[in-house]
BAFI-3210 file (N, C-alpha, C; in Angstrom, 3 decimals, decimal comma, padded with zeros to 6 digits):
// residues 198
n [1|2|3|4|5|6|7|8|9|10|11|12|13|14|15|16|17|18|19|20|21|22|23|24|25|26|27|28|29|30|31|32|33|34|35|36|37|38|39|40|41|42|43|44|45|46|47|48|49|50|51|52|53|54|55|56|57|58|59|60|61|62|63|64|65|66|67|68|69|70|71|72|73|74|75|76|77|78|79|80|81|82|83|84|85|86|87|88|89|90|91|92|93|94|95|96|97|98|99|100|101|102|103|104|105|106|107|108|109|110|111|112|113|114|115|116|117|118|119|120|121|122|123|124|125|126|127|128|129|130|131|132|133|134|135|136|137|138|139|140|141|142|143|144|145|146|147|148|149|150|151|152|153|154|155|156|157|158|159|160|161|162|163|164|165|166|167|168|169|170|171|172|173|174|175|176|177|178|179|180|181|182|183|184|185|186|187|188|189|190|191|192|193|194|195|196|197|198]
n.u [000,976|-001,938|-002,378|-003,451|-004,314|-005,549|-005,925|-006,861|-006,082|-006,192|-004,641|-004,908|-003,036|-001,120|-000,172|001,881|003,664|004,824|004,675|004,235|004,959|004,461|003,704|002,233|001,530|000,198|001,409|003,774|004,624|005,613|008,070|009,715|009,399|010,891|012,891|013,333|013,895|011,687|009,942|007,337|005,928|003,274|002,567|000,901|-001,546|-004,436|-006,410|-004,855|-002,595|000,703|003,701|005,559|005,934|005,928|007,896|008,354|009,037|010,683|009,375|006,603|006,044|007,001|004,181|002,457|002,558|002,149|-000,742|-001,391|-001,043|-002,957|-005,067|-005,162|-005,148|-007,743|-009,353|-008,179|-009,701|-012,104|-012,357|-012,083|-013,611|-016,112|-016,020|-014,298|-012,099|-009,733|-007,236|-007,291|-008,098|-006,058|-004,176|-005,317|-005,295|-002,250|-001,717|-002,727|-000,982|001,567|001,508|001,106|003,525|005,288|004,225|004,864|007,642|008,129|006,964|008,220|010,981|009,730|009,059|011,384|012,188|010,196|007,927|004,397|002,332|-000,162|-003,178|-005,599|-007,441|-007,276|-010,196|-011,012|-010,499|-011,827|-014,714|-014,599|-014,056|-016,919|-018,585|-017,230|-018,329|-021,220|-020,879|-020,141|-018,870|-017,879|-017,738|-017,027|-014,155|-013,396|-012,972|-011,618|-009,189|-008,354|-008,065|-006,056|-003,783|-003,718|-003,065|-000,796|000,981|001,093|001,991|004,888|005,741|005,591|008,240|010,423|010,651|011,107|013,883|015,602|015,010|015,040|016,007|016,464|018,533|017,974|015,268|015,328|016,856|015,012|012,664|014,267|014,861|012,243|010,963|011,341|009,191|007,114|007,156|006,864|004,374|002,691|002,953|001,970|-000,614|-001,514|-002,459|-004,355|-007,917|-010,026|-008,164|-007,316|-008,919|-009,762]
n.v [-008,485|-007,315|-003,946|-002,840|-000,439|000,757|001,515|000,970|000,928|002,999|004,083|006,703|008,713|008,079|009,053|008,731|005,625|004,751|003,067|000,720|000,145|000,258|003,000|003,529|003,719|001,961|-000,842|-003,164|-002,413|-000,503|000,041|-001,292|000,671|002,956|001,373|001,471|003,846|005,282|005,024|003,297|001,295|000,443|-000,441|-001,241|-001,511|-002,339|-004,679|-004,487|-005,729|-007,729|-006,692|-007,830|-009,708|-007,750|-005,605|-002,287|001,367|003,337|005,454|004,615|002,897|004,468|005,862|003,800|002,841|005,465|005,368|002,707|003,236|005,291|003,853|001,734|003,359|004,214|002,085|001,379|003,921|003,182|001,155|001,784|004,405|002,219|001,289|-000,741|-002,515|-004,087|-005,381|-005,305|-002,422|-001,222|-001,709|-000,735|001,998|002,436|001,730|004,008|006,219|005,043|005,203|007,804|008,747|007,402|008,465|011,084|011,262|009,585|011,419|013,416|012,894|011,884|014,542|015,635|014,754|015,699|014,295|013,593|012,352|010,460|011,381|009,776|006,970|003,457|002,707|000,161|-000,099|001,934|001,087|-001,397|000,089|001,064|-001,090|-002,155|-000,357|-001,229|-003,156|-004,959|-005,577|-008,276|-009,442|-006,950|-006,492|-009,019|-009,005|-006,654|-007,518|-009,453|-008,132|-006,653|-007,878|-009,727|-006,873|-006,016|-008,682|-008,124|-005,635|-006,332|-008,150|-005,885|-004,219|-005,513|-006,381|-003,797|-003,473|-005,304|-004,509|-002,019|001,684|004,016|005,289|006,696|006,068|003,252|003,077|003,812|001,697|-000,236|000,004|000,643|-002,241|-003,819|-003,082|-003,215|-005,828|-006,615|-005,484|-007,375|-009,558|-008,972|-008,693|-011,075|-011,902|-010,703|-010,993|-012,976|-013,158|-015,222|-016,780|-017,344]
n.w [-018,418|-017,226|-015,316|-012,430|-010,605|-006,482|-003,390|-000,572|001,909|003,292|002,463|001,827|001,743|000,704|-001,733|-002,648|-001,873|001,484|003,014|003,905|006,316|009,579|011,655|013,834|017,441|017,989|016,899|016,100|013,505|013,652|014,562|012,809|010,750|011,656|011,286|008,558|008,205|008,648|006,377|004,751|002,119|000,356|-002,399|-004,954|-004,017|-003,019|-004,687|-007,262|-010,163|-009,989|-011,353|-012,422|-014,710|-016,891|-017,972|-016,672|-016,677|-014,649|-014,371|-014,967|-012,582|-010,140|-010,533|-010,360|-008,109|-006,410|-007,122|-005,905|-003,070|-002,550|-003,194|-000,634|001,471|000,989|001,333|003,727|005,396|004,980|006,458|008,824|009,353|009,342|011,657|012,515|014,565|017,330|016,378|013,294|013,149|014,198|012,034|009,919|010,699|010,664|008,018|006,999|008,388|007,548|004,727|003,978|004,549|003,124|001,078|001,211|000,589|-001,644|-003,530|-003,983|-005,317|-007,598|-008,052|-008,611|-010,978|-012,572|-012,688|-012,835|-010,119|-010,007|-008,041|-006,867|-005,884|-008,163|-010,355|-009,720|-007,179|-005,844|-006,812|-005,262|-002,941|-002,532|-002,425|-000,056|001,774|002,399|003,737|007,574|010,708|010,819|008,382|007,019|007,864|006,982|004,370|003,854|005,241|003,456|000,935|001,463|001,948|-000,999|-002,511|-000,882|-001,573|-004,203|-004,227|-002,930|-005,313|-007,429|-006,412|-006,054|-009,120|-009,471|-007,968|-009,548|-011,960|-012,406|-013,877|-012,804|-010,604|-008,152|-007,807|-007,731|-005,080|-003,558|-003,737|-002,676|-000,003|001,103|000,509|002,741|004,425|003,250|003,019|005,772|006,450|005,099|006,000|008,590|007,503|006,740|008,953|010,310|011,293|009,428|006,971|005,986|005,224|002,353]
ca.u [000,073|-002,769|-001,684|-004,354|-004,535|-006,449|-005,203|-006,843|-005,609|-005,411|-003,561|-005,396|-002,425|000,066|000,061|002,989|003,655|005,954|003,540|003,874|005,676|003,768|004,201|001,255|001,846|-000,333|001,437|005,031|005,357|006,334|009,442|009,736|009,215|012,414|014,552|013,373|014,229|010,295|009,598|007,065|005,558|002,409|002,191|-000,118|-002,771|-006,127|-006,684|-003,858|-002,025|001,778|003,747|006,783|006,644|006,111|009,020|007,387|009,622|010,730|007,738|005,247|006,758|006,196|002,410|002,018|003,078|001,273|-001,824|-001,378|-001,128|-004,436|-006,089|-004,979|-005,278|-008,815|-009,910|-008,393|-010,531|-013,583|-012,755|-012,018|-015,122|-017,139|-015,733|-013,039|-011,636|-008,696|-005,698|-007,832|-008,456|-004,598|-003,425|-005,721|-004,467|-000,719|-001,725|-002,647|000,526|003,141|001,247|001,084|004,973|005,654|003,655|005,332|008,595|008,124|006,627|009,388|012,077|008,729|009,097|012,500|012,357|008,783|006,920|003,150|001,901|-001,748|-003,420|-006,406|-007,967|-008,378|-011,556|-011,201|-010,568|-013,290|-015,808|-014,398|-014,472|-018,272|-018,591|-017,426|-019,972|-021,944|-020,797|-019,745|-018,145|-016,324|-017,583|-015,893|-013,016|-012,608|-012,587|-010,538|-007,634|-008,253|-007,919|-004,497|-002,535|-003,329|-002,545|000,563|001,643|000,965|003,117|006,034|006,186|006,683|009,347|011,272|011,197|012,093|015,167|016,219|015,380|014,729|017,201|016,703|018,936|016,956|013,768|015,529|017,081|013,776|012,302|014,840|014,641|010,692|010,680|011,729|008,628|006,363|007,164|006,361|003,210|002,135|003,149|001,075|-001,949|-001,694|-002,329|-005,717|-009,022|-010,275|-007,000|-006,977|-010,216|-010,645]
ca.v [-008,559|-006,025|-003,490|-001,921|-000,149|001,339|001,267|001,172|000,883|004,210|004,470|007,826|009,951|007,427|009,416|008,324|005,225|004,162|003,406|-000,761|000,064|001,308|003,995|004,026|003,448|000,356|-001,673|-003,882|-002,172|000,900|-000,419|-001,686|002,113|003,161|000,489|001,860|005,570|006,047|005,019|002,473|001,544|-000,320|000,446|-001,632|-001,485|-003,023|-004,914|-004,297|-006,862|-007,692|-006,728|-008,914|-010,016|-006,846|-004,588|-000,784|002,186|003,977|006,572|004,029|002,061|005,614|006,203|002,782|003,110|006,134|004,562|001,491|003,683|005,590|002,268|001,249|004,397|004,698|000,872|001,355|004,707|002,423|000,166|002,973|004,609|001,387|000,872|-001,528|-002,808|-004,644|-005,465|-004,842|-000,802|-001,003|-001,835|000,677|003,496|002,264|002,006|005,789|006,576|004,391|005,770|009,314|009,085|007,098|009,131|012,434|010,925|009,558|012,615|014,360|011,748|012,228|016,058|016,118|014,301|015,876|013,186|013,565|011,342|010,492|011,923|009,095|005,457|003,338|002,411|-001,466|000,090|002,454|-000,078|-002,067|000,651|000,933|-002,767|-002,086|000,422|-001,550|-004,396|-004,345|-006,664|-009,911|-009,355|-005,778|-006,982|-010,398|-008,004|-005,571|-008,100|-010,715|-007,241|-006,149|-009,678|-009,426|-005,983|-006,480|-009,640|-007,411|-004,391|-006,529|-008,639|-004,597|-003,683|-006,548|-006,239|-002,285|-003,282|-005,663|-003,964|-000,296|001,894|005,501|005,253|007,452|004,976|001,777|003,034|004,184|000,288|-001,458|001,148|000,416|-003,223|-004,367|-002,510|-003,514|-007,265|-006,345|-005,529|-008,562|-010,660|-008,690|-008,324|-011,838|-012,710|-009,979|-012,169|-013,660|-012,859|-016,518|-017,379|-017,286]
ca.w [-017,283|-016,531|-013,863|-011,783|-008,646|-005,802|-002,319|000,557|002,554|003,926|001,022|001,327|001,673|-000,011|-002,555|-002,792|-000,545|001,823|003,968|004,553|007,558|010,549|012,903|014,844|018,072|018,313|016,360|016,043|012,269|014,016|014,894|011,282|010,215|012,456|010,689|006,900|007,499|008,428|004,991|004,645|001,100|-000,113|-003,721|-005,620|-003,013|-003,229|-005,964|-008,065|-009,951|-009,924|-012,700|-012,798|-015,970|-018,034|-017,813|-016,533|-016,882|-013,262|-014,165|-014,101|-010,819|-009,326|-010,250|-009,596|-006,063|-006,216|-006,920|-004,850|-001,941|-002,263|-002,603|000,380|002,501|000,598|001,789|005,420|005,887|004,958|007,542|010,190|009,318|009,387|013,151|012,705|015,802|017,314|014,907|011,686|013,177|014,112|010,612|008,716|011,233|010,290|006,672|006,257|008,656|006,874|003,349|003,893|005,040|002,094|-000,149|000,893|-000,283|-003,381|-004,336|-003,855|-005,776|-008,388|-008,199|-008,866|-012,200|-013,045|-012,894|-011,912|-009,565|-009,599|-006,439|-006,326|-005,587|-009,567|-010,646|-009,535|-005,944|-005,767|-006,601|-003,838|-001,712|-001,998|-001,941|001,605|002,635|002,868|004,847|008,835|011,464|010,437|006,946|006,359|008,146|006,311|002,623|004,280|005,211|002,412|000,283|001,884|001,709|-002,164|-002,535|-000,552|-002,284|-005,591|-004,168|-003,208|-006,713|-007,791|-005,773|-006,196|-010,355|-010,019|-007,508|-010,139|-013,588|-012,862|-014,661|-012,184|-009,101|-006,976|-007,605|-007,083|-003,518|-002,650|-003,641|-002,135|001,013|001,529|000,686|003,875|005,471|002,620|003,451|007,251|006,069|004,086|006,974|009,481|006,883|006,803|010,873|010,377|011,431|008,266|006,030|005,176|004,662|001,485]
c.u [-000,605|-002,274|-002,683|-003,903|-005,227|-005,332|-006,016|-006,745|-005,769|-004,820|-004,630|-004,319|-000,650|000,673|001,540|003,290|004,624|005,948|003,454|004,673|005,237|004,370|003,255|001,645|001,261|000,002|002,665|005,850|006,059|007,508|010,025|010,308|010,271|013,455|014,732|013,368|012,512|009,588|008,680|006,066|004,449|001,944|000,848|-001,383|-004,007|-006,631|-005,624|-003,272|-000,583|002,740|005,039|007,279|006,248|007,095|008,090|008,695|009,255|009,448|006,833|005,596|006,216|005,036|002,205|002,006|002,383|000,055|-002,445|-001,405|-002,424|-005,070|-006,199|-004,962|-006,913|-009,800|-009,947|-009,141|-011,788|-013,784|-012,909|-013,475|-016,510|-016,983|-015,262|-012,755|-010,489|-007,910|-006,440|-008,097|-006,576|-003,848|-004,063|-005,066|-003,174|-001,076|-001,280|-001,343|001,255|002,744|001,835|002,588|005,944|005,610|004,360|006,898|009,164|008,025|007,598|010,929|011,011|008,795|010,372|013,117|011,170|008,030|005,358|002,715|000,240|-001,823|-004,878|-006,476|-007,687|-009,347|-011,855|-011,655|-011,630|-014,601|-015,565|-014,682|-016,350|-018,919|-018,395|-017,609|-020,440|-022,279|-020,329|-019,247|-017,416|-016,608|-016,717|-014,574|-012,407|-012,474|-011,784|-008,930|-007,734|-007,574|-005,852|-003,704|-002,672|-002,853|-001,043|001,430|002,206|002,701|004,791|006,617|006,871|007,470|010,170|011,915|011,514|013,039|015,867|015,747|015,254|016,259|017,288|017,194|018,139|015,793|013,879|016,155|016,050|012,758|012,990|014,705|013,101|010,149|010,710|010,058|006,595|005,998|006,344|005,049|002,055|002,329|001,984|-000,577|-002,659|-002,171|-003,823|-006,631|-009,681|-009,706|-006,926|-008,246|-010,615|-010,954]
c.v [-007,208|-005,204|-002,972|-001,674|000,288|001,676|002,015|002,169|002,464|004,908|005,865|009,061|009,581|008,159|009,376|007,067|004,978|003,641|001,724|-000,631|001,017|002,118|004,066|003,358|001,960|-001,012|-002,021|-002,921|-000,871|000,916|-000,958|-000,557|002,554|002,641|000,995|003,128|006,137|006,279|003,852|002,656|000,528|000,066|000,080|-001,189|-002,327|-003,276|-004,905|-005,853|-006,832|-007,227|-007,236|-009,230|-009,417|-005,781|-002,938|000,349|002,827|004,443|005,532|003,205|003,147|006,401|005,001|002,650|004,522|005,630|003,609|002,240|004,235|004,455|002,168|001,702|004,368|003,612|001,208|002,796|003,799|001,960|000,878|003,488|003,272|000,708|-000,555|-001,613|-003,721|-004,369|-004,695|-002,927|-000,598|-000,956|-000,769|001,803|002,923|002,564|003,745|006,325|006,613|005,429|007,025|009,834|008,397|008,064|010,298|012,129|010,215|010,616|013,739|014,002|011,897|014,010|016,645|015,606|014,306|015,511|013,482|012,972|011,084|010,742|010,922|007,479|005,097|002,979|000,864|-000,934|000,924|001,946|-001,065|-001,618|000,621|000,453|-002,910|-001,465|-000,260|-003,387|-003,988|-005,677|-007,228|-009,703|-008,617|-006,418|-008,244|-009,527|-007,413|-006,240|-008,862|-008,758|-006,981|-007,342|-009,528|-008,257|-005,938|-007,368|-008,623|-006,470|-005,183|-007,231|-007,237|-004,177|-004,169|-006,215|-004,711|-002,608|-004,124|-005,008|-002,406|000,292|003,382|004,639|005,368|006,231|003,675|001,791|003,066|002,968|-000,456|-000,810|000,623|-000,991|-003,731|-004,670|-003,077|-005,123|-007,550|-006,623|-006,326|-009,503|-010,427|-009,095|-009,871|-012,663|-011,712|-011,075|-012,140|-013,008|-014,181|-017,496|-017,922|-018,510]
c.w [-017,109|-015,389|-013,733|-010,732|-007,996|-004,435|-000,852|001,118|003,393|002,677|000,737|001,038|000,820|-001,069|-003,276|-001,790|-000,395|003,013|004,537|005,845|008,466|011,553|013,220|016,040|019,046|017,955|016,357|014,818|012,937|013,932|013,354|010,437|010,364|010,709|009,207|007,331|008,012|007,326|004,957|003,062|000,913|-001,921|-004,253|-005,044|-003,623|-004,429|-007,491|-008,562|-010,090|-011,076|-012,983|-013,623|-017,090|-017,050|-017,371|-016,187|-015,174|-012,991|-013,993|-013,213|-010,222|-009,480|-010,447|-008,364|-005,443|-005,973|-006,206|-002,910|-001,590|-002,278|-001,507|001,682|002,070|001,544|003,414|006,023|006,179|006,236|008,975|010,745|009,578|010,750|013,372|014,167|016,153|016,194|013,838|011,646|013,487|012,783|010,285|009,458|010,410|008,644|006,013|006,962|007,590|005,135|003,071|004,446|003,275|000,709|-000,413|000,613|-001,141|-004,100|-004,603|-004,529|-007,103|-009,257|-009,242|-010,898|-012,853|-013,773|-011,886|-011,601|-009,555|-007,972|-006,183|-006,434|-007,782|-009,211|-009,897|-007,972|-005,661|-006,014|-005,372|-002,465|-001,400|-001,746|-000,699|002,703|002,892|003,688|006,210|009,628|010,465|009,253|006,304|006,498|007,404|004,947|003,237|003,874|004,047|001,023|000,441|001,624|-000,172|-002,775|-001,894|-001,082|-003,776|-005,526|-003,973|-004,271|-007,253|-007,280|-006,165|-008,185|-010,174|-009,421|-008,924|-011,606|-013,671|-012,857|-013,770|-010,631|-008,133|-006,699|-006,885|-005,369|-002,916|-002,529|-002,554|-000,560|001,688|000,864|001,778|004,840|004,642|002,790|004,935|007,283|005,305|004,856|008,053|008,618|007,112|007,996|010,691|010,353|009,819|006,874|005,503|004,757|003,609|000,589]
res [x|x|x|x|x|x|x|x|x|x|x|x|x|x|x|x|x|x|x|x|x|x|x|x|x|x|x|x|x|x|x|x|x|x|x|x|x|x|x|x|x|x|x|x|x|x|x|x|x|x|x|x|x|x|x|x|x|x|x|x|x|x|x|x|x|x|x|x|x|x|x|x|x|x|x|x|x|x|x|x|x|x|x|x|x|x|x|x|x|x|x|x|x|x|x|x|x|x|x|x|x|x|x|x|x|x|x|x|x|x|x|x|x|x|x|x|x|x|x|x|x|x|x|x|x|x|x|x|x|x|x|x|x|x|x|x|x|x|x|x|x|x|x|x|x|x|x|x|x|x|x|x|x|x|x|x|x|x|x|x|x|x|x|x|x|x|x|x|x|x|x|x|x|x|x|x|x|x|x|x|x|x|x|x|x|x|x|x|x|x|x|x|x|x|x|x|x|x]
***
């Protein structure tokens, strides 16, 4: 299976994520955030696809999850910037939260077994992103969430195969650790106004 990523989401500071579990104070995931350690994760992010059924070595799980996080911090700036509102401006804030909490500890579980993490959006997601320059209201917002529910679906298919086949400790606590929050987040993404549209 192809793996790509981007991420949003916010996924600007994911750079590590851990980020599906919000702490902004507008939102339910907060409380989510708490229960994972303040770890929330979105890896794949925006656009990405699952990778389930090719085996990927710890290192690439963690610049996948890298990657998947800038997506997804990258997307939910868009939407911020493009004056998001209600829920759909609540999630992207949480996104870059939960990301940029995620991000700074992977990187550091990354560090320690010097591994370099990519520090940006891929290519799939950066065309997406500029794809949603130039839309606004219910349009941005219906790409936004229709974006995050597949990106989310994506990220927890990966979590799930590193808790069951990844071979570095450290990695698989830190999966199984920020699934919980990553699920959170694929449930919420899913209730965003035109998340089911499609």
């Amino acid at each position: 299976m192809k793996l790509t990523f981007t991420a949003a989401l916010c996924a600007g500071a994911l750079l590590t994520i851990t980020a599906c579990n919000p702490t902004t104070d507008t939102s339910t995931a907060s409380t989510d955030m708490a229960m994972n350690d303040g770890v929330a994760t979105d890896t794949m992010g925006a656009g990405g696809t699952a990778a389930t059924s090719t085996m990927m070595t710890d290192d690439e799980f963690m610049k996948m999850v890298a990657t998947g996080g800038h997506n997804e911090m990258g997307l939910s700036q868009v939407a911020l910037d493009k004056g998001a509102t209600g829920a759909t401006k609540d999630f992207a804030n949480m996104m870059i939260t939960d990301h940029t909490k995620a991000g700074n500890e992977l990187k550091s579980i990354a560090d320690s077994k010097s591994v370099l993490l990519p520090a940006d959006m891929d290519a799939e997601h950066k065309a997406l992103q500029e794809q949603m320059q130039n839309l606004s209201g219910e349009q941005l917002a219906q790409k936004y969430a229709q974006q995050m529910v597949t990106d989310h679906q994506n990220t927890v298919d990966m979590f799930q195969s590193e808790i069951q086949n990844g071979q570095d400790a450290a990695v698989k606590a830190f999966a199984s650790k920020t699934l919980p929050t990553i699920q959170e987040h694929l449930s919420m993404a899913k209730k965003l106004p035109g998340a089911m549209t499609m």
